[in-house]
C-alpha positions as CSV (number, residue, x, y, z in Angstrom):
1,X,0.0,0.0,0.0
2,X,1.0,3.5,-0.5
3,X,0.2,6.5,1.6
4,X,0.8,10.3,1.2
5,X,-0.1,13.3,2.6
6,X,-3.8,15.0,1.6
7,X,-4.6,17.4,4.2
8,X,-3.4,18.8,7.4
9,X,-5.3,20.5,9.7
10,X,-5.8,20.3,13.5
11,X,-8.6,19.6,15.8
12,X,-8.0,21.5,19.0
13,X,-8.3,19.6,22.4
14,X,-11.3,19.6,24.2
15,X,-11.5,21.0,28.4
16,X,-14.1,19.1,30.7
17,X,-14.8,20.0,33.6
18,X,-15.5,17.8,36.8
19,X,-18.3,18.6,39.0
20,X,-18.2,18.0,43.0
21,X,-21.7,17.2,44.4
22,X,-22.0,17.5,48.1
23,X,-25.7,16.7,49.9
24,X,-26.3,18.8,52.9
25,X,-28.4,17.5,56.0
26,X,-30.6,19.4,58.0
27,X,-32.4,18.7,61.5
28,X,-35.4,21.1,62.5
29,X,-34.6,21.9,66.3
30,X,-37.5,20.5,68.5
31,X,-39.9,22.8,70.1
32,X,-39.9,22.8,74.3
33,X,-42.8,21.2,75.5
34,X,-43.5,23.2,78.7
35,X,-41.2,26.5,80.9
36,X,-39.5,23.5,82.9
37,X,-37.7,21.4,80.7
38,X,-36.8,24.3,78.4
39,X,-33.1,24.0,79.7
40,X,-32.5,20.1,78.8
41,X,-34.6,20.6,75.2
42,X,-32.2,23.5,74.1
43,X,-28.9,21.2,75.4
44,X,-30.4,18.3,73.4
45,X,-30.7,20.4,70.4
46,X,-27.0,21.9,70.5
47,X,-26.2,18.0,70.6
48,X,-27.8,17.3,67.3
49,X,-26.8,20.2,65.7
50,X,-23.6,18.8,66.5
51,X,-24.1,15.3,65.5
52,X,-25.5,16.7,61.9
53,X,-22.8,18.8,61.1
54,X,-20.3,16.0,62.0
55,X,-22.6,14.1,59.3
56,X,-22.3,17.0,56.8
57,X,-19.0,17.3,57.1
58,X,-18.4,13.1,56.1
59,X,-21.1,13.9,53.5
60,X,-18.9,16.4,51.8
61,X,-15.7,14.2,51.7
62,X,-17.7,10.7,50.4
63,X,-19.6,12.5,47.7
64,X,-16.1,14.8,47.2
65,X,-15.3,13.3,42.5
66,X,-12.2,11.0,42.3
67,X,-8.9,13.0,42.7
68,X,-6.5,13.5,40.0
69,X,-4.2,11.3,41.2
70,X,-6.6,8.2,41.7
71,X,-7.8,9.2,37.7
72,X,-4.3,8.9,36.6
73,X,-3.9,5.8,38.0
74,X,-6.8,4.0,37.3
75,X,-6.4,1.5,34.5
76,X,-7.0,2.5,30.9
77,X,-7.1,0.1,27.5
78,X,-6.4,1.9,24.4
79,X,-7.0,-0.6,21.1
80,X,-5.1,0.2,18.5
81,X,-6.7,-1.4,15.7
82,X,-5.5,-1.0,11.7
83,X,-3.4,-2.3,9.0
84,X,0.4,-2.8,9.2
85,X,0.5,1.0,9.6
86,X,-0.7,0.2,13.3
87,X,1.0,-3.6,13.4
88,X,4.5,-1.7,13.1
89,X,5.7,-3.7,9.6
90,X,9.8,-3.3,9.3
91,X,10.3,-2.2,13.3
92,X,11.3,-3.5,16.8
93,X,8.1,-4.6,18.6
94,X,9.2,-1.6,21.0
95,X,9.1,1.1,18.7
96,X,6.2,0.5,16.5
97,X,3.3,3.3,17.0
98,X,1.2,1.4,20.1
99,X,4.2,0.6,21.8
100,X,5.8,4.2,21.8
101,X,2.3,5.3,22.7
102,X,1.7,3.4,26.1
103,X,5.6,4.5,27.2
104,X,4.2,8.6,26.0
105,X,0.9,7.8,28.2
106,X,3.0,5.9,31.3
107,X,6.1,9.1,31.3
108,X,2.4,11.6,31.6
109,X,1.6,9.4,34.6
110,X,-0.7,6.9,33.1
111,X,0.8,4.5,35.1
112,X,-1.7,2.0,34.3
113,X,-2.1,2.9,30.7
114,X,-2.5,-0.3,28.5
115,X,-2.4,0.0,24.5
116,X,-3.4,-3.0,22.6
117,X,-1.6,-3.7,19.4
118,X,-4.3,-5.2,17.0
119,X,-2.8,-4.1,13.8
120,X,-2.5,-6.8,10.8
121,X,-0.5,-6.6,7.6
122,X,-2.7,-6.4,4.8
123,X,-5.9,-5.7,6.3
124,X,-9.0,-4.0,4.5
125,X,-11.9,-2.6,6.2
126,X,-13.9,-5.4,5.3
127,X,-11.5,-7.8,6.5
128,X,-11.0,-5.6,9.9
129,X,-15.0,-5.4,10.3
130,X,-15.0,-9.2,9.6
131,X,-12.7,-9.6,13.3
132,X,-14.7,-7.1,15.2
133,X,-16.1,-9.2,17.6
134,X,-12.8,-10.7,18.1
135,X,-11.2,-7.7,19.2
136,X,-14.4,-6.4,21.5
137,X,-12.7,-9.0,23.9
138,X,-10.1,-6.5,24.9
139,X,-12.6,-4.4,26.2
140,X,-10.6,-0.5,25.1
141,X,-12.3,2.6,26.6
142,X,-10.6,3.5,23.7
143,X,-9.8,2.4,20.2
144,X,-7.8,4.0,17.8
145,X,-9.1,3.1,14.3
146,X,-6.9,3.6,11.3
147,X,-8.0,1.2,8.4
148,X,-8.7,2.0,4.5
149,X,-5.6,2.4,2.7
150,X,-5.2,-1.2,1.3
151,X,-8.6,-0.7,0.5
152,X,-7.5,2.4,-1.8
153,X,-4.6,0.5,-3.3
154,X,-6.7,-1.6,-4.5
155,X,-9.2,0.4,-6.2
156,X,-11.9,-0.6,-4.3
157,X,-14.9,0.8,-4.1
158,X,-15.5,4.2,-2.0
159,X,-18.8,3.7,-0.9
160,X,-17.8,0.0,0.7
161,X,-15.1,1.6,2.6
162,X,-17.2,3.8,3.9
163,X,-19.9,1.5,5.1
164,X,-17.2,-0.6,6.4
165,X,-15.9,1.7,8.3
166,X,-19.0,3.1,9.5
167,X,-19.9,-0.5,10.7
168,X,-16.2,-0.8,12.7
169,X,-17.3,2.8,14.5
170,X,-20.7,2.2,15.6
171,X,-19.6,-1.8,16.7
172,X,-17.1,-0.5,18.7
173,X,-19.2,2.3,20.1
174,X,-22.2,0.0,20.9
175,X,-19.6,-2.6,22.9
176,X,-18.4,1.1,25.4
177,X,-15.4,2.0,23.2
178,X,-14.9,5.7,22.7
179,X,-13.0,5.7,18.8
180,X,-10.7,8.3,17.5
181,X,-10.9,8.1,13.7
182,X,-7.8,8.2,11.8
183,X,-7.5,10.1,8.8
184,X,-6.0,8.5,5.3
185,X,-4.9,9.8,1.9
186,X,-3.1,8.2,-0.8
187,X,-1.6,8.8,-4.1
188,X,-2.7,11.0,-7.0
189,X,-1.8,8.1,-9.4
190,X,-4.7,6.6,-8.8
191,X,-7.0,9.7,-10.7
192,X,-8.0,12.7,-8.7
193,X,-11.4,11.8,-8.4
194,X,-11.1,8.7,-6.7
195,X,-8.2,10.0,-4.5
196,X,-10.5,12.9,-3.3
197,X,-13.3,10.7,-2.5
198,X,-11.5,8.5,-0.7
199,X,-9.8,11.4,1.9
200,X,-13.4,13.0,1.8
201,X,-14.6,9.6,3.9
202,X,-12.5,10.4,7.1
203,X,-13.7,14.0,7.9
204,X,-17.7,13.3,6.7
205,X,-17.5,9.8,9.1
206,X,-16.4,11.6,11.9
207,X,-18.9,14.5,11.8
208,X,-21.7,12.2,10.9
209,X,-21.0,9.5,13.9
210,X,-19.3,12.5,16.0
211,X,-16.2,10.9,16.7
212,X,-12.7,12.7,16.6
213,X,-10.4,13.1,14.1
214,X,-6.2,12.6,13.4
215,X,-6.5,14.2,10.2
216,X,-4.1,12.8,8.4
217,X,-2.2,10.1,10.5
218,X,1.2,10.3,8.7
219,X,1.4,13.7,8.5
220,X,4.6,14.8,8.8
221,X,5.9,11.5,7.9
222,X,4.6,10.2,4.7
223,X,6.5,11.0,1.6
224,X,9.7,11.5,3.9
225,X,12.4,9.0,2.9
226,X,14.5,10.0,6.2
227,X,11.0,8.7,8.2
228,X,9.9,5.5,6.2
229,X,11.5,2.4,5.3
230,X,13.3,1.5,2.0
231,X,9.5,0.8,0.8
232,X,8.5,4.2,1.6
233,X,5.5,2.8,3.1
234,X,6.3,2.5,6.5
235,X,7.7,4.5,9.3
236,X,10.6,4.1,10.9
237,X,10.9,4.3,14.9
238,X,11.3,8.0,14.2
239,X,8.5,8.4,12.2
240,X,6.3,6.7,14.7
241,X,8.2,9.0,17.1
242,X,6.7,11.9,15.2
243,X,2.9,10.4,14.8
244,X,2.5,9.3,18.0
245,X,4.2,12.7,19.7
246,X,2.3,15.5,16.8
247,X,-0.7,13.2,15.2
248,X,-2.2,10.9,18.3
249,X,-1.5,12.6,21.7
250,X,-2.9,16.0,20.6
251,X,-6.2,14.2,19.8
252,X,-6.0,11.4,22.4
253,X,-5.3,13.3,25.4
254,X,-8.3,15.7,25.9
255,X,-10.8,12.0,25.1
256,X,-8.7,10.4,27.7
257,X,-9.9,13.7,30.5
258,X,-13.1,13.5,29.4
259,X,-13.5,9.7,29.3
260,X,-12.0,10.2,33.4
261,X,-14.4,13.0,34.4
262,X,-17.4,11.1,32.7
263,X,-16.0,7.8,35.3
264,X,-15.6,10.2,38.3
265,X,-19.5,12.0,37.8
266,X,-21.0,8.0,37.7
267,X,-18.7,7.5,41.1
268,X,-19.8,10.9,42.9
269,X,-23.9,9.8,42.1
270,X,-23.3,6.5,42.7
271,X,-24.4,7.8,46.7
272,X,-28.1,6.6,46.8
273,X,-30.6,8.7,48.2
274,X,-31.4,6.2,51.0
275,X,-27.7,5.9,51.6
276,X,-27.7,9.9,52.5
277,X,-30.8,9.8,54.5
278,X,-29.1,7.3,56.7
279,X,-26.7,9.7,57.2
280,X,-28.5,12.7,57.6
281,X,-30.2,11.0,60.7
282,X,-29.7,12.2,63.9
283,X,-28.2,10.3,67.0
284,X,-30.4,11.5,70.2
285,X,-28.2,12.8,73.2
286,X,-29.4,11.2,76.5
287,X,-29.3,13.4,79.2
């Protein structure tokens, strides 16, 4: 296969923010009953008012989201599912593109990052839809898709790649992966028609099935002969240096904060409302 540069452009990364819920008690004081016992009711009520904001307080610090730290650390799959683009054809097992990408995530302090290499040489999209259910086993918050370009040098059919690679998206989607799309282009000797409807697939998938987008994966890379192998196909461990430093992270690491701040709103109302009316209860004072 043969891949060149079409397009560069830049999708910028993506703030969430994390909101902290905290669920306040509240105890109505007791009215006294009669001039006499006035003294013992009003003691009684400083000691729940006590109790309740001791309960408040613990309220605030279990319903407090997930700290940075414990996101960090938490464990996260990343599949990175393709062609011999993603398999790493021509390099050490240690410096194809999802190798150098776990070492980027664990020196950020993913420490419990985990990228799955499910790239195969040769692979077309119908092949890749064909082992879908294979690869669901890995279970990725996140896959990486990069497939098409055998496809393309082949002449195959535009519209097949398309639904094939729409099919890949919305399996993975419907078994909880979040998919970053990544972008292809290819020669010109192919006819300029075909070669523009083939990069037009990336960019219209993505906005259609609102998933994000590495424009152009090798860019920067492709057409380089001091980045690719003697084929000028493949990367080197430099070029993959260069994708997975300029093309992946920039896109990767704003899903990878909002994939964490989506885990840590489920965790904060994961408090049921019986749970905080237990706690809300206040513990009599005998005098």
């Amino acid at each position: 296969m043969k891949v060149f540069p079409h397009f560069s452009r830049r999708l910028p990364a993506m703030a969430v923010l994390t909101i902290a819920v905290a669920i306040s008690g509240c105890q109505k004081d007791a009215e006294p009953t009669d001039a006499t016992d006035s003294q013992n009711t009003s003691s009684q009520n400083t000691d729940v008012q006590a109790v309740n904001t001791q309960t408040d307080t613990s309220e605030v610090m279990t319903d407090a989201p997930v700290s940075t730290d414990q996101q960090i650390n938490s464990p996260l799959t990343i599949l990175a599912l393709g062609d011999s683009l993603t398999e790493g054809l021509g390099v050490d097992s240690n410096a194809n593109y999802p190798a150098q990408l776990e070492a980027s995530l664990k020196e950020l302090g993913y420490t419990n990052a985990k990228v799955i290499n499910s790239g195969l040489s040769g692979e077309t999209s119908t092949g890749l839809v064909n082992r879908l259910d294979w690869v669901a086993q890995t279970k990725p918050d996140i896959t990486i898709l990069t497939i098409g370009a055998n496809d393309a040098m082949r002449g195959l059919d535009v519209v097949t790649i398309e639904k094939n690679i729409r099919t890949a998206v919305k399996t993975l989607q419907d078994n909880g992966s979040e998919v970053i799309l990544g972008g292809m282009s290819i020669y010109d000797n192919l006819g300029n028609d075909y070669v523009s409807a083939f990069s037009d697939i990336y960019p219209r998938v993505a906005k259609d099935m609102n998933v994000p987008l590495i424009p152009f994966f090798l860019e920067g890379v492709g057409g380089d002969p001091e980045l690719n192998q003697a084929d000028a196909i493949h990367p080197t461990k430099e070029g993959y240096q260069i994708i997975v430093k300029d093309n992946i992270l920039p896109i990767l690491k704003p899903e990878i904060q909002k994939l964490k701040a989506s885990n840590s709103t489920n965790t904060t109302a994961s408090n049921t409302p019986n749970e905080l009316a237990s706690n809300n209860t206040p513990t009599e004072t005998t005098q």
